[in-house]
C-alpha positions, 0 to 999 in steps of 0.5 A: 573332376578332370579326365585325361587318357591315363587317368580320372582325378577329382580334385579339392581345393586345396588349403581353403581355395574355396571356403574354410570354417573357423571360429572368430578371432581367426584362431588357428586350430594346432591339434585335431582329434577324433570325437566320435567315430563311426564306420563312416562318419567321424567328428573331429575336434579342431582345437582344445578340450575341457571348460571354456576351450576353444575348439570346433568339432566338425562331422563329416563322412563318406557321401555326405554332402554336409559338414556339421560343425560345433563351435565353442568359444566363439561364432562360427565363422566361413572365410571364402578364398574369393568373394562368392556369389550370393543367389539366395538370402535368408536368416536361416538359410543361404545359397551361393557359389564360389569363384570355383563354381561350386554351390553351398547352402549354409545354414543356421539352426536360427534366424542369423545374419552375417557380419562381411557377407559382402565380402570374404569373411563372414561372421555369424551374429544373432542366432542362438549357440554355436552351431552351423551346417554347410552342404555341397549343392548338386545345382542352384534350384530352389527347391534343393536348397529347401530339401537341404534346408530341411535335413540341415539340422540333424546332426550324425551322431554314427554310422553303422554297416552290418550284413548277412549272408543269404544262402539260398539266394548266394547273396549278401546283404549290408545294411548302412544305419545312420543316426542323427540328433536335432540340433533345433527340433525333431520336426524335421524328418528322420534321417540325414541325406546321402549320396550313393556310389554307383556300387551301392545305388545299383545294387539297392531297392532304396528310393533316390531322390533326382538330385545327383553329383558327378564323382571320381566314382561316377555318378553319385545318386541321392537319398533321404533317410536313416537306412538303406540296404544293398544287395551284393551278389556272390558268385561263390568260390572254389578250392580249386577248379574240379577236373583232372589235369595230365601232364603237371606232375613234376611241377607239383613234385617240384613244388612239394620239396619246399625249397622255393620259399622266400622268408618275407611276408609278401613273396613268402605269402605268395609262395605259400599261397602257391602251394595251398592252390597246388595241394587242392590240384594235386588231390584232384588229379589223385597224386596223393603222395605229391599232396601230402608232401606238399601239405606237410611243407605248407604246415611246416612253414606256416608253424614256422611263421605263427612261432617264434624261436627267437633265433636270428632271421626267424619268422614269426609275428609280433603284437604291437599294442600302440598299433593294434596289429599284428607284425609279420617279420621279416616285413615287406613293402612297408608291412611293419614300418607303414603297415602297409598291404596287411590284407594282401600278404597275411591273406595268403596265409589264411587261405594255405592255413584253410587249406590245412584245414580242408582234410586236417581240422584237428591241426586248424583247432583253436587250442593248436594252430586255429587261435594263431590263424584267428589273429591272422584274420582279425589283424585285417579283417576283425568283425568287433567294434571296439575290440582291446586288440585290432580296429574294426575291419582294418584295411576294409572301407565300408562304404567305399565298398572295397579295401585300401593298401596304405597303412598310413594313407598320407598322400594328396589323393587319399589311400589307394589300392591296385591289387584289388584281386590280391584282397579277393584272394584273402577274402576268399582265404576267410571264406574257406576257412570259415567253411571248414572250421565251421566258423561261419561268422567268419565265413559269412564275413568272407563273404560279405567283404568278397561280394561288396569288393566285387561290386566295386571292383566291376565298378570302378577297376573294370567299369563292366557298364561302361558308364562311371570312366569318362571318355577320355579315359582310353584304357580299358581297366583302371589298375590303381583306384585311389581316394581322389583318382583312378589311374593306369599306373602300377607302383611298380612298372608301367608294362602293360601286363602289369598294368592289367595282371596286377588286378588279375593274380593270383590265380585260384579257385576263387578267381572265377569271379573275374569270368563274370562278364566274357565281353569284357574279358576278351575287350580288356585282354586284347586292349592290354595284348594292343598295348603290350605291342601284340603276342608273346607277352613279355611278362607274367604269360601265365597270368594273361593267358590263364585270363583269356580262358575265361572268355576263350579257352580253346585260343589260351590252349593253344597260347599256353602250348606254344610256350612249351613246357618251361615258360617263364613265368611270373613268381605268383604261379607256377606251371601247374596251376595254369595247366590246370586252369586253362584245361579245366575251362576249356572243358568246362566252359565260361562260369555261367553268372545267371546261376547260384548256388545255395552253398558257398562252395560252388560254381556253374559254367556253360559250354559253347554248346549250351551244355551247363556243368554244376560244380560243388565242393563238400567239406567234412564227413556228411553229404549234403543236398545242393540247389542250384538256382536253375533248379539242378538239385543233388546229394554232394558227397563230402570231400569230393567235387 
């Protein structure tokens, strides 16, 4: 792994540079398929199926420091790129180093030698069947390679996550299940070995062995067994921020004319993500005509998209079975070509279509418009294993802890993601949607998915701790995370607000969670301030500013003041909201992350003066009790905050 000022990059060695696993006869494998396939385990089949065919099947998956492999037709056989250094010999178990100083452990299910082991090519001979594992060793100590040895021959037959969501604690809880299968005896001990991310091991009760591995992520910590759980928090989220705001009135009435919608599924998602934020504002400050003008252009427009009139130019989705998703035409970004972004601009429609839903649950019944929202929803974030329509939670890496942007992923580094708040906004959007439909296995898989990316948005976009960036890398955010990398890079610009506001907007009421660490806040806008050469801002003002009132609200007052009352503001928010924000917090205060609630819905915030306000929003008819964990209970009526 190597750090630079701009970026952190993890590099494999390419095209067999250190050690390639193959069959003997030197046989090149034209085809691949998956095997079996797990959450995050998967087998691949290099080479032809049926009676007497070739092939060589290898498991591998996220955190395992092994690969199991299978041949048939042959020996296995190891071809090192240069000749490795052998510090332990044995009939079932080697250690060695290659020339680029990594450590394996080969080992076989039986006692075997290795035709060549001098050399660069090994050929197994002696031991029964076909099979072989290779590990990737933390270090050369004996008693590692005796601890891989041990868990070597539990071959990982799946891979599982499940989860739940804990209300009374404003926890979810995911569980990561794994099963193995004995490939010599089931002596061995249950379980396989693994290594956690930091999102994960910081967040478990699971007990890690010493051993542990430098990542791209940062430290990696090791663990023996067939299960472990990880405890996510969730901060819960809004529909919007609670208090009246004066003077937004026209910007709303401008936004309930409808006449600014782009007919993409990006910028149109924005816009519509825009007025689902403006219709909550315009309710809580009692414009009630401008509200419902505004609701009805939010419907209109979402009936357009979930129809299709077959007219030229028409927005509508189509079902693309050989894909198994879900096409928004017109396309953006590669979102029909690549399938590309589906999280980021389909969630802007679930959370306009929860919206809706808020005051409107008739329009949100599934025999209306709720059954179109659901495959929506279920295009990138379907809950079903083995569904006949949609893969399993599309766009969203279990174990990674967070979600990915490319359809196809084909780049050197792997998949990436830079709006990881862009996926915070859908991910909210499932959460308010559950919630006022009464789906709360949609809720509750909301939540899930919210409360894991936080975990590794604060991990590894913002490094909160301080400890998974190495130090010469300067910036104070990571903008784009990619399987191999992270940089401070956008696709799109290298402008300093970009670089930062990409991993900001859009603002709404489930963004307080980037509030949740005000030291870090006032370190990274001000680092991003440095590098835009100092105030005013010369992009996006209304995102940057709306971020510095999460640690000081008072100077983003008086920031958003000087800019007058037609700033010119980036297309993912208007005016309105960030009037809106920036006023609410500097009368409210910080969120206040020490406090939970036990209903999603909810948010506390502590003034400079100590002062804590509670925050709950009701939907439906019926009141409800709350609990707040610093023991604050009420009655919350419905439809209210």
């Amino acid at each position: 792994m190597n750090a630079y000022e701009r970026g952190i990059i993890a590099t494999l060695p390419g095209a067999g540079d250190d050690l390639t696993i193959g069959i003997e006869g030197g046989k090149k494998f034209e085809t691949a398929t998956a095997d079996r396939v797990g959450d995050w385990y998967i087998a691949t089949r290099f080479g032809e199926t049926g009676a007497g065919a070739t092939n060589l099947i290898c498991t591998y998956g996220h955190g395992s420091p092994y690969v199991f492999a299978e041949a048939s037709g042959g020996q296995p056989t190891i071809t090192f790129a240069g000749v490795p250094k052998v510090w332990h010999r044995g009939a079932r178990a080697i250690g060695l180093t290659t020339r680029n100083g990594n450590h394996y452990g080969i080992f076989s299910p039986g006692e075997a030698t290795w035709q060549g082991s001098e050399g660069t090519r090994w050929v197994r001979r002696g031991a029964e069947g076909a099979s072989l594992t290779v590990a990737l060793l933390p270090d050369v100590e004996p008693a590692t390679l005796q601890l891989f040895s041990t868990h070597a021959h539990k071959r990982v037959t799946g891979s599982k996550v499940s989860w739940r969501y804990d209300h009374k604690t404003s926890r979810a809880l995911a569980t990561f299940e794994i099963t193995t299968e004995a490939s010599v005896d089931d002596s061995v001990p249950a379980g396989t070995l693994t290594a956690l991310y930091p999102h994960q091991w910081r967040r478990s009760g699971a007990k890690l062995l010493p051993q542990s591995y430098r990542s791209v992520r940062g430290e990696m910590k090791l663990f023996a067994g067939e299960r472990f759980e990880v405890v996510f928090e969730f901060p819960g989220v809004l529909p919007s921020l609670p208090l009246a705001t004066s003077g937004i009135e026209a910007d709303l009435r401008r936004l309930s004319r409808g006449r600014e919608v782009p007919r993409d599924t990006y910028w149109g998602g924005k816009a519509l993500g825009n007025m689902a934020s403006a219709r909550a504002i315009a309710e809580v400050c009692k414009l009630g005509e401008t509200g419902e003008a505004i609701a009805d252009q939010l419907r209109t427009n979402l009936e357009d998209w979930f129809t299709a009139s077959g007219a030229a130019g028409d927005r509508h989705f189509v079902h693309l079975s050989s894909w198994g998703t879900m096409i928004g035409v017109p396309q953006s970004y590669g979102s029909g070509t690549e399938l590309n972004d589906h999280h980021f601009h389909y969630g802007y429609l679930v959370r306009g279509a929860a919206e809706i839903a808020r005051r409107d649950p008739d329009w949100a019944a599934k025999d209306r418009w709720g059954s179109m929202v659901q495959l929506i929803i279920d295009d990138f974030a379907c809950s079903r294993r083995n569904d006949r329509l949609f893969p399993f939670l599309r766009n969203f890496d279990p174990y990674a802890g967070h979600s990915w942007a490319s359809g196809h992923a084909r780049f050197a580094d792997g998949n990436n993601q830079e709006s990881s708040s862009e996926a915070m906004s859908a991910w909210t959007g499932l959460i308010l949607w559950g919630q006022f439909t009464k789906d709360y296995e949609t809720r509750d898989l909301g939540i899930y998915l919210f409360a894991s990316e936080l975990a590794a948005i604060e991990e590894y976009w913002f490094d909160v701790t301080g400890e998974n960036h190495p130090k010469p890398f300067t910036p104070t955010n990571a903008a784009m995370i990619w399987g191999g990398k992270s940089t401070y890079e956008t696709w799109f610009s290298d402008a300093a607000h970009c670089k930062t506001g990409i991993n900001l907007l859009p603002i709404h009421g489930g963004s307080l969670y980037l509030g949740r660490y005000p030291d870090y806040v006032r370190k990274n806008y001000l680092y991003t301030l440095e590098a835009n050469g100092g105030a005013p801002w010369k992009g996006w003002p209304s995102i940057m500013i709306s971020y510095r009132a999460l640690y000081d609200a008072e100077a983003a007052a008086e920031d958003w003041r000087q800019l007058g009352d037609s700033p010119k503001l980036d297309s993912g928010n208007f005016y309105a909201n960030a009037t809106h924000w920036i006023e609410n917090l500097r009368r409210l205060g910080r969120l206040d992350r020490s406090v939970t609630c036990d209903h999603p819905l909810s948010a506390t915030f502590k003034s400079d003066s100590g002062k804590r306000t509670h925050v709950v929003y009701v939907g439906g008819t019926r009141p409800r009790k709350v609990t707040f964990s610093d023991g604050v209970s009420f009655e919350a009526a419905p439809g209210e905050y």
